[in-house]
ROSE-546388 format. One record per residue (C-alpha): residue number from 1; residue in three letters; x, y, z. Coordinates in steps of 0.5 Angstrom, whole numbers. Each point is the difference from the previous one (the first is absolute). Layout:
<NUM, "Ala", <X, Y, Z>>
...
***
This chain:
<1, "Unk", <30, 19, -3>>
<2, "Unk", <2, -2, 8>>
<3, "Unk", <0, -8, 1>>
<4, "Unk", <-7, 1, 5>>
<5, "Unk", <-4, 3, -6>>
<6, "Unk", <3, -6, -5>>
<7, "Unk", <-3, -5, 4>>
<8, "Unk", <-6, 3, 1>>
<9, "Unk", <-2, 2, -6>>
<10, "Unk", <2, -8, -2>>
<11, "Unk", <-5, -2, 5>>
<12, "Unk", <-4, 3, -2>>
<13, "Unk", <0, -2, -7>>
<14, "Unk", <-1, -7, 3>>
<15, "Unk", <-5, 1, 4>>
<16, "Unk", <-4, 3, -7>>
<17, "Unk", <2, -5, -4>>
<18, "Unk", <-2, -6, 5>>
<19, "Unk", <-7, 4, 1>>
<20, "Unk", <-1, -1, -8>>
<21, "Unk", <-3, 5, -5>>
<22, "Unk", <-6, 5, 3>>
<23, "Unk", <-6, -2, -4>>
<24, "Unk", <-5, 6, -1>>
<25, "Unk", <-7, -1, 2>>
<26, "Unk", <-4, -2, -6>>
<27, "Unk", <-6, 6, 0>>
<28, "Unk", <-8, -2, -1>>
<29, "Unk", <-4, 5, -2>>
<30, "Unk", <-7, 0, 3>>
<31, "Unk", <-5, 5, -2>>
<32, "Unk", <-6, 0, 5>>
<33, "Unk", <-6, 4, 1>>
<34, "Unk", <-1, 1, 8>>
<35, "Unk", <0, 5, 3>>
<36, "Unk", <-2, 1, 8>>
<37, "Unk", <1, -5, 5>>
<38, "Unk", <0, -5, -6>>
<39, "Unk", <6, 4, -3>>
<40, "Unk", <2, -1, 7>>
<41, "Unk", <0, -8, -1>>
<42, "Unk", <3, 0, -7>>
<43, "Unk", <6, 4, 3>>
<44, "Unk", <1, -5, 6>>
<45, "Unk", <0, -7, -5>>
<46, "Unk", <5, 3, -4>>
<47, "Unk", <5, 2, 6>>
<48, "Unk", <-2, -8, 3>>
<49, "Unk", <2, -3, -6>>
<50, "Unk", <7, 4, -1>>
<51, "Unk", <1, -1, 6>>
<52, "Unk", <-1, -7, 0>>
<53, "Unk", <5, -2, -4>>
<54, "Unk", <6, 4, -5>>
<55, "Unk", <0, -1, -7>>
<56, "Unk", <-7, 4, -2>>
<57, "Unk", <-2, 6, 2>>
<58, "Unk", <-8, 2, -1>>
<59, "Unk", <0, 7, -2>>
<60, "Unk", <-9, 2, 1>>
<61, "Unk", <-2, 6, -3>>
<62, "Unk", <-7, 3, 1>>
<63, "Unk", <-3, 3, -8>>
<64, "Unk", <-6, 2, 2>>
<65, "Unk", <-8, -4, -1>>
<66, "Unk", <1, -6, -3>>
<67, "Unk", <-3, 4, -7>>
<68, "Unk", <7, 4, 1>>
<69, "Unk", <4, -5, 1>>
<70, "Unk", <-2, -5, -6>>
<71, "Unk", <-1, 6, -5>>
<72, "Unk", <9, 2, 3>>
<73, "Unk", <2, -7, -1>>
<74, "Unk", <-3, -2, -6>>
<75, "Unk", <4, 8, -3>>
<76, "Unk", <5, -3, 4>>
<77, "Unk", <1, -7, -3>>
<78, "Unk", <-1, 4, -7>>
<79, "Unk", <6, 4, 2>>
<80, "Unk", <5, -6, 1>>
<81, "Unk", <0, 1, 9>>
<82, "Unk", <-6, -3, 2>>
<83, "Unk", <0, -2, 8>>
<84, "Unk", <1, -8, 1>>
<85, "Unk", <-6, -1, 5>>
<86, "Unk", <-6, 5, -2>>
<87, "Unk", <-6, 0, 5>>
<88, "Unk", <-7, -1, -4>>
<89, "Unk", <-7, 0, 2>>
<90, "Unk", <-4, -5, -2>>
<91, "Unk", <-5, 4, -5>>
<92, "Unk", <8, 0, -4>>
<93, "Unk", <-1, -8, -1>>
<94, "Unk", <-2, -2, -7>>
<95, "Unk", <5, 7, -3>>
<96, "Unk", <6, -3, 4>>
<97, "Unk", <-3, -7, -3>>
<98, "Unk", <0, 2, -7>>
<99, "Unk", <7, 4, 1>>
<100, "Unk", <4, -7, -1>>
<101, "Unk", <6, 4, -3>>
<102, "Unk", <0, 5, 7>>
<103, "Unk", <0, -6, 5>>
<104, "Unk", <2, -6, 3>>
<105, "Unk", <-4, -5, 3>>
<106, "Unk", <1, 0, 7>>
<107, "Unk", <1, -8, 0>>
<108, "Unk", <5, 1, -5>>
<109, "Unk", <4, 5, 4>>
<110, "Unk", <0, -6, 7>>
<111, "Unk", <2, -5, -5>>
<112, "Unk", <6, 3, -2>>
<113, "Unk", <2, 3, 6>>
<114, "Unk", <0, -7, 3>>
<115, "Unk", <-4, 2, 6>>
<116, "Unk", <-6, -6, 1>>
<117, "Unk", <-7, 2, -3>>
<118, "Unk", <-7, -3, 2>>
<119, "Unk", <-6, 3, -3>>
<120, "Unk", <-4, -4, 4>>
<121, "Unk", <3, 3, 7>>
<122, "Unk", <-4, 7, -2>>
<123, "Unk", <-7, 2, 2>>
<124, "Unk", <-4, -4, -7>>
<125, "Unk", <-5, 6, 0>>
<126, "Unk", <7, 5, 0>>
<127, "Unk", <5, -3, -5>>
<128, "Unk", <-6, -3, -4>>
<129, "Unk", <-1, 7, -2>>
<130, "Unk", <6, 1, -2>>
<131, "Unk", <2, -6, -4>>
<132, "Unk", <0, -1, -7>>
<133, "Unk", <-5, -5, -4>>
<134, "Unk", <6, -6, 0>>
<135, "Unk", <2, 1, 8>>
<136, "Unk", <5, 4, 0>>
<137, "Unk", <1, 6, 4>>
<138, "Unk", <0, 6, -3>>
<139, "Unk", <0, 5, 7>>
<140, "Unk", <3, 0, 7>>
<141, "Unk", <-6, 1, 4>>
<142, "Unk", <1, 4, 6>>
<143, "Unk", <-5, 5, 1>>
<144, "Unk", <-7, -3, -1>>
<145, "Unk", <-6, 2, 3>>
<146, "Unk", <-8, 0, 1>>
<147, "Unk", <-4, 5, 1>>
<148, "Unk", <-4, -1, 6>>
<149, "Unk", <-4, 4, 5>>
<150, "Unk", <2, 5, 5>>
<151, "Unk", <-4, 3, 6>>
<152, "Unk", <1, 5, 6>>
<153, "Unk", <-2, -4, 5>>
<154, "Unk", <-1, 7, 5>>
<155, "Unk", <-5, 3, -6>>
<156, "Unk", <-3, -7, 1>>
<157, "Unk", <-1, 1, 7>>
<158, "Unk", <-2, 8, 0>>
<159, "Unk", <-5, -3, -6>>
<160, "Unk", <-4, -5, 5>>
<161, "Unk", <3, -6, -5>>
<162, "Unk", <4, -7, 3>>
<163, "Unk", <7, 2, -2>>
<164, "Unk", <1, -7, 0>>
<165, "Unk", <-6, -2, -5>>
<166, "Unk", <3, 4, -6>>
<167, "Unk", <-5, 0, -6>>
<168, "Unk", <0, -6, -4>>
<169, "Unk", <-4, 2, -6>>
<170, "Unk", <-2, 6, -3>>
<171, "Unk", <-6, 1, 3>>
<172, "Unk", <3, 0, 5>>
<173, "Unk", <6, 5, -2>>
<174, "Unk", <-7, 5, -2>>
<175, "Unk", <-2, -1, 7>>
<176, "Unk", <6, 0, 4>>
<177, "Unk", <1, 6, -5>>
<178, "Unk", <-7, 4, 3>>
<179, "Unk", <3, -1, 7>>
<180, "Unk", <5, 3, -1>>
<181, "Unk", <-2, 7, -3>>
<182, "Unk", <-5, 0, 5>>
<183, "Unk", <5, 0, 5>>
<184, "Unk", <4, 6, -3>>
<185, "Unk", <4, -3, -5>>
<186, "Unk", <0, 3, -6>>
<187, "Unk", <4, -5, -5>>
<188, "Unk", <-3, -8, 3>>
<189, "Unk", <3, -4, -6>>
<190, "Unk", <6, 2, -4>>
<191, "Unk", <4, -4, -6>>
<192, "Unk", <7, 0, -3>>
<193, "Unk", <0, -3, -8>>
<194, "Unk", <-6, 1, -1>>
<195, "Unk", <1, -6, -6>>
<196, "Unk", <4, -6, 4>>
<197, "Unk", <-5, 2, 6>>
<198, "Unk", <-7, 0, -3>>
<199, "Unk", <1, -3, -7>>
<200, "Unk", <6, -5, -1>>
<201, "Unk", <0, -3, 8>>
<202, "Unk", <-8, 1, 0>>
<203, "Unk", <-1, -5, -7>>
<204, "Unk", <4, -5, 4>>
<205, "Unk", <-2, 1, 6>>
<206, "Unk", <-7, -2, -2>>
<207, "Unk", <3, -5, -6>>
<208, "Unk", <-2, 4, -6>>
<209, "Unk", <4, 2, -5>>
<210, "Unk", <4, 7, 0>>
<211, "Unk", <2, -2, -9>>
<212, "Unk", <-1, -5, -4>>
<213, "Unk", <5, -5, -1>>
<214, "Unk", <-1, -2, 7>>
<215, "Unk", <4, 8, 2>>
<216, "Unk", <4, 0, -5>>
<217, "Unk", <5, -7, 2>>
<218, "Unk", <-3, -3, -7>>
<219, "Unk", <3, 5, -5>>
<220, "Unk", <0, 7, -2>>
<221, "Unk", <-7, -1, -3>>
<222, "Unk", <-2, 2, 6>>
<223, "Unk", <-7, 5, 1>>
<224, "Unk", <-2, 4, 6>>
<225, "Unk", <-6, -3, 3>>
<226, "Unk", <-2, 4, 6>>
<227, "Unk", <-8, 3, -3>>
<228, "Unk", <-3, -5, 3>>
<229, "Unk", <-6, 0, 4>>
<230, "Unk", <4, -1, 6>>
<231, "Unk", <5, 5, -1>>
<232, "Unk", <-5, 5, -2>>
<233, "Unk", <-4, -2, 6>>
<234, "Unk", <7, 1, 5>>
<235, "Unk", <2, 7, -4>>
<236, "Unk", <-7, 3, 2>>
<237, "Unk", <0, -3, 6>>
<238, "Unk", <6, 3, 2>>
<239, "Unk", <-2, 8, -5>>
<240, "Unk", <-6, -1, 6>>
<241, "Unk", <4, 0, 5>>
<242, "Unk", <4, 6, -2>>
<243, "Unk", <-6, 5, -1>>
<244, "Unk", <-2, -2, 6>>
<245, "Unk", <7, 0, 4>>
<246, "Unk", <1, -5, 2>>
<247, "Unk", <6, -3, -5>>
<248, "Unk", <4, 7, -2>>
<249, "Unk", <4, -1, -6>>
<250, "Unk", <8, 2, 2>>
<251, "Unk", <4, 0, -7>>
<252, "Unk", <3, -5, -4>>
<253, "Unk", <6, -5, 2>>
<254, "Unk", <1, -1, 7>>
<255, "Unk", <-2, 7, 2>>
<256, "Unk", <-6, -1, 5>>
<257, "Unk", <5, -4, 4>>
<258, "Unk", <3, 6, 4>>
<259, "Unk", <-7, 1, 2>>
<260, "Unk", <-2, -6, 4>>
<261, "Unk", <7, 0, 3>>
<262, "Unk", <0, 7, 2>>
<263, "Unk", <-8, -1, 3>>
<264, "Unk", <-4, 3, -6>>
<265, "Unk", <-3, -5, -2>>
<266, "Unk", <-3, -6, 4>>
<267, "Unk", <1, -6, -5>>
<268, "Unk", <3, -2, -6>>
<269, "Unk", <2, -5, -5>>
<270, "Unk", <8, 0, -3>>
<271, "Unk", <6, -4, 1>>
<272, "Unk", <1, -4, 5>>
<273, "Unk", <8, 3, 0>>
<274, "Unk", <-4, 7, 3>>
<275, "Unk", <1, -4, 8>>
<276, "Unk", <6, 2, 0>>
<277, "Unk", <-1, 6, -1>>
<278, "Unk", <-5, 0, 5>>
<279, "Unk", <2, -3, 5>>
<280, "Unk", <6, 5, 0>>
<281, "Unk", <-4, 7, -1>>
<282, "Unk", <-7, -2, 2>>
<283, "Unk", <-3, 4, 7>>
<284, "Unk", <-5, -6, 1>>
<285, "Unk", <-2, -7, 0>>
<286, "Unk", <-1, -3, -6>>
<287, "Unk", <-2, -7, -4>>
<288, "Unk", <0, -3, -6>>
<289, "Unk", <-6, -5, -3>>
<290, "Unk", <-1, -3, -6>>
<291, "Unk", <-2, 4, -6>>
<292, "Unk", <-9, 1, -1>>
<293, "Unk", <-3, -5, -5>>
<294, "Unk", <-8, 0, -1>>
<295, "Unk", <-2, -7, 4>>
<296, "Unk", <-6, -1, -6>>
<297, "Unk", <6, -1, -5>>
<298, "Unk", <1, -7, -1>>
<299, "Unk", <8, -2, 2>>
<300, "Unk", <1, 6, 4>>
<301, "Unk", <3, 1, 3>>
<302, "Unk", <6, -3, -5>>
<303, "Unk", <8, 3, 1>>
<304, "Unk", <3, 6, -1>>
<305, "Unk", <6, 2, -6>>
<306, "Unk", <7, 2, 1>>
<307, "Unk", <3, 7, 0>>
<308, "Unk", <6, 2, 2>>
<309, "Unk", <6, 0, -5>>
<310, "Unk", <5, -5, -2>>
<311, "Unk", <9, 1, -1>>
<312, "Unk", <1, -2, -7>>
<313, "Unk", <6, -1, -3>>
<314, "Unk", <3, 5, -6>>
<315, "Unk", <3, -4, -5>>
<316, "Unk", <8, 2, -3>>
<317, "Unk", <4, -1, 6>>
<318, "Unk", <6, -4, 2>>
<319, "Unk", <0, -6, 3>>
<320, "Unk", <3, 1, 7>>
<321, "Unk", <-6, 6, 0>>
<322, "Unk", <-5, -6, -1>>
<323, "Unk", <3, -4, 5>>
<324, "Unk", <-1, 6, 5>>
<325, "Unk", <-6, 0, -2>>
<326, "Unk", <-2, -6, 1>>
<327, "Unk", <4, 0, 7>>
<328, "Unk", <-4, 6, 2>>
<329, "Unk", <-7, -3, -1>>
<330, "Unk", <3, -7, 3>>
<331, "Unk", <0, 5, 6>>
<332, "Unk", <-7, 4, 0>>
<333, "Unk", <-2, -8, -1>>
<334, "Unk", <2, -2, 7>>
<335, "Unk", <-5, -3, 4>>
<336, "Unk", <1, 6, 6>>
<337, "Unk", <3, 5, -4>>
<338, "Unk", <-8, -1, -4>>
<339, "Unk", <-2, -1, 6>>
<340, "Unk", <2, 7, 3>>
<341, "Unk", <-2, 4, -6>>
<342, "Unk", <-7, -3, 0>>
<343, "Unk", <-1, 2, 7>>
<344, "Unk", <3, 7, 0>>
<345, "Unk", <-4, 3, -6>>
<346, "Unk", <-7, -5, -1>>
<347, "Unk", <3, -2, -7>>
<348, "Unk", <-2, -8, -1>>
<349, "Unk", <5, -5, 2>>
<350, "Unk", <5, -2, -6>>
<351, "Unk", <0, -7, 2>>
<352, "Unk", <-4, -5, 3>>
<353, "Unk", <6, -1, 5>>
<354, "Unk", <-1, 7, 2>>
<355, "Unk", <-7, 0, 1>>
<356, "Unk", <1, -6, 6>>
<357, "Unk", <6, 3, 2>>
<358, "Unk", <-6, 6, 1>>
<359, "Unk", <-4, -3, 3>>
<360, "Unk", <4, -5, 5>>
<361, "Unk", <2, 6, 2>>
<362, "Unk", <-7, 2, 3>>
<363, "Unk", <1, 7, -4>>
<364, "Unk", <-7, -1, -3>>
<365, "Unk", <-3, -2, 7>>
<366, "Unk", <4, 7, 3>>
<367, "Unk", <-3, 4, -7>>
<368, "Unk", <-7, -3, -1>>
<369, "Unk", <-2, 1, -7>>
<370, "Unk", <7, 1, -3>>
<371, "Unk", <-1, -8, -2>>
<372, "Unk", <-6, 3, -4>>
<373, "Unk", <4, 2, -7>>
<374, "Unk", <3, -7, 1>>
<375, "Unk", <-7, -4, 0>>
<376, "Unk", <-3, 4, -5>>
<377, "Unk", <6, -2, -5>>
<378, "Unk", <1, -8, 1>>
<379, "Unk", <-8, -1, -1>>
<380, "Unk", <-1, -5, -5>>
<381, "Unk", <0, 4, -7>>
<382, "Unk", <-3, 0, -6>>
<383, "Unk", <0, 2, -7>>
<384, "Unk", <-4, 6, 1>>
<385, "Unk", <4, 1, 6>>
<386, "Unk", <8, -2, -1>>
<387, "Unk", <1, 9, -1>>
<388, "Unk", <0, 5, -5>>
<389, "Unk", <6, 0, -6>>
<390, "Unk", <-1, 5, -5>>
<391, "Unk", <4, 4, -5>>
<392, "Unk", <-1, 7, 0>>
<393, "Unk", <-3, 0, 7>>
<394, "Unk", <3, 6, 3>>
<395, "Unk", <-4, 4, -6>>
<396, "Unk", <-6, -4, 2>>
<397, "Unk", <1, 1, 7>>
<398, "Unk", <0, 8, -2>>
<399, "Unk", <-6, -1, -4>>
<400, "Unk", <-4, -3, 6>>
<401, "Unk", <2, 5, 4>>
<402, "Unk", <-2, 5, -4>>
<403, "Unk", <-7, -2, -2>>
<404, "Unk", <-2, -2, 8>>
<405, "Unk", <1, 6, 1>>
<406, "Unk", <-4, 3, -3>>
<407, "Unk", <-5, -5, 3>>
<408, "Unk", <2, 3, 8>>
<409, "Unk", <-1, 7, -3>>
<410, "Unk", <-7, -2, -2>>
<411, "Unk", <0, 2, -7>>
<412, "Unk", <1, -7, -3>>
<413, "Unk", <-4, -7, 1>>
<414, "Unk", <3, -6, 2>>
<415, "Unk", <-2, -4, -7>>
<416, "Unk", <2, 6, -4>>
<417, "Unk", <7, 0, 4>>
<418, "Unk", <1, -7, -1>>
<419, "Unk", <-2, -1, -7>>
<420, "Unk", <4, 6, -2>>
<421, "Unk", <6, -4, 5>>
<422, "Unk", <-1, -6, -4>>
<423, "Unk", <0, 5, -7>>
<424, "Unk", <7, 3, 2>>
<425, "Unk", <4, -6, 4>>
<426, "Unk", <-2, -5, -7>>
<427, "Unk", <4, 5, -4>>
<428, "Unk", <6, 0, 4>>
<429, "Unk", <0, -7, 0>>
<430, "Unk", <-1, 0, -7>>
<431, "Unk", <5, 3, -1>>
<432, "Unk", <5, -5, 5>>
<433, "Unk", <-3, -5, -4>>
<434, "Unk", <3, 4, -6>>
<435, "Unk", <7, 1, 2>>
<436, "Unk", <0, -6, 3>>
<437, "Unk", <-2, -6, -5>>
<438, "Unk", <7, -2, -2>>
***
């Protein structure tokens, strides 16, 4: 070996030895369920956060709609490789909450990590859904909505309406609805999930129960309440407005969404997270307003309930992942990274620091109705309105899709539909309730 090469490769060695041991990044796993310009968002957090700092690294994978990925990660937790972070819708909450040995407790997570954790710092309406009779947070809130009411304002115009003046009421949908096929168009009103839209947000929305057991936050014994005389009188208004083509009925989950984003149809009710979607797609000017109520029901309106999904943390892995872990959600928890997140898709803000970081930006000025979902949510709630948490409420969610519709297509009635809903949705909860005693 020539003396020049010796003393290179001693250097070397030096410089390697100084530099320390290279540590490999600790890898979190993070199965999520947006697609689109949301699938878009997911990615960009991610390469945030691992650019941010060296020792984690947030690896987001899309596993298809929230049904799919529940259905991959619980296989998957059977089968010993569950991911470390899974994206759960909020209708998956009391199943996760009776999966004590699959989850660990988002508290617990912060708590070991040693990254500091405040509750109180969260939205109340948000973090309250997701948190466990003794107080401690069970999930990460990260992307919560509200369904709000979304309107062309061109068609308003073509339609001779104000479009500064969306309808407040129902009468008022049915009315605005008439103009509107008057002046052409052939889908007035539209609405996505059908169930969180015009049953589960409905019942809270005039403060009357959608399930015994004030929603099911008091216990599995929990039963539908959904063939009252309100409820039927809303299912039959709305069966009206379809035979008479002023409410035309798009499919289930969030199908009709494509349809006002695209023009077909002028107003719709679902998520406030579909403002991104518009503000990025839609060849016309739109608004968002509040959900319609029916101004002779007593405490209506009231406040609208969560949807969305939360993350929640799968049980079995090591430490250093936890830590991660919790490192991760400290970051999604900044004010402006909460605070950015919130303003790009129309989902709730996470906490109330990024709500008044929204707001003194002057963003909700510059958007009028984008405080809309906001307002809706930090109302004062009630016991008849804090949200919905039932156990097999995917089935029940399928049930109610099912048996409405019937109703759309005529060939059922309002009552018949309700009552069968309530018949049907009781014995998925019995069931719940059943393998859940213990």
């Amino acid at each position: 070996m020539k003396p020049s090469f010796k003393i290179a490769a001693v250097g070397a060695a030096l410089a390697a030895a100084l530099a320390g041991p290279v540590h490999a990044q600790t890898e979190i796993q993070w199965w999520h369920s947006m697609g689109g310009a949301l699938g878009e968002w997911v990615n960009d957090l991610a390469k945030e956060f691992n650019a941010s700092q060296t020792a984690y690294k947030v690896t987001p994978t899309f596993k298809g709609s929230y049904d799919e990925s529940m259905t991959a990660a619980i296989a998957a937790f059977r089968a010993g490789n569950a991911p470390h972070i899974l994206q759960v819708f909020e209708v998956g909450t009391a199943t996760m909450m009776a999966s004590k040995g699959a989850i660990k407790p988002v508290g617990e997570v912060m708590k070991q990590a040693g990254v500091p954790f405040n509750p109180a710092g969260y939205v109340p309406a948000v973090a309250g859904y997701y948190t466990a009779p003794n107080g401690q947070m069970l999930s990460f809130p990260f992307n919560s909505s509200t369904p709000v009411f979304h309107y062309n304002k061109d068609a308003f115009k073509a339609a001779g309406l104000d479009p500064e003046q969306p309808p407040k009421t129902w009468p008022e949908v049915a009315a605005a609805a008439a103009k509107l096929k008057i002046s052409g168009h052939k889908c007035p009103f539209t609405t996505s999930w059908i169930s969180w839209t015009q049953l589960e947000s409905f019942s809270a929305w005039h403060n009357v129960l959608f399930a015994t057991l004030n929603n099911g936050f008091g216990g599995t014994g929990t039963r539908l309440a959904v063939n009252t005389p309100l409820h039927q009188r809303h299912i039959e208004n709305l069966a009206n407005m379809a035979q008479q083509g002023l409410f035309v009925y798009k499919g289930r989950g969030n199908a009709a969404d494509a349809t006002f984003v695209s023009g077909e149809c002028a107003m719709t009710t679902g998520s406030s997270a579909l403002y991104g979607n518009i503000s990025r797609n839609a060849k016309f000017a739109s608004g968002i307003s509040t959900l319609p109520y029916y101004p002779d029901v007593p405490g209506a309106p009231q406040n609208t309930v969560i949807g969305g999904a939360s993350l929640w943390v799968m049980a079995g892995k090591k430490p250093d992942e936890y830590k991660g872990i919790g490192q991760f959600f400290a970051f999604l928890s900044q004010p402006e990274v909460a605070a950015k997140s919130h303003q790009r898709t129309g989902y709730l803000p996470v906490t109330i620091k990024s709500f008044e970081l929204t707001d003194q930006s002057g963003f909700y000025k510059k958007n009028p109705g984008t405080d809309v979902s906001v307002t809706q949510m930090i109302r004062k709630t009630t016991e008849k309105s804090r949200g919905v948490r039932l156990g097999n409420f995917v089935q029940i969610r399928a049930i109610i899709d099912e048996e409405l519709e019937g109703v759309w297509a005529g060939k059922k009635s309002a009552k018949d539909a309700l009552d069968t809903i309530v018949k049907r949705g009781n014995e998925q909860l019995q069931r719940f309730q059943k393998a859940n005693r213990g």
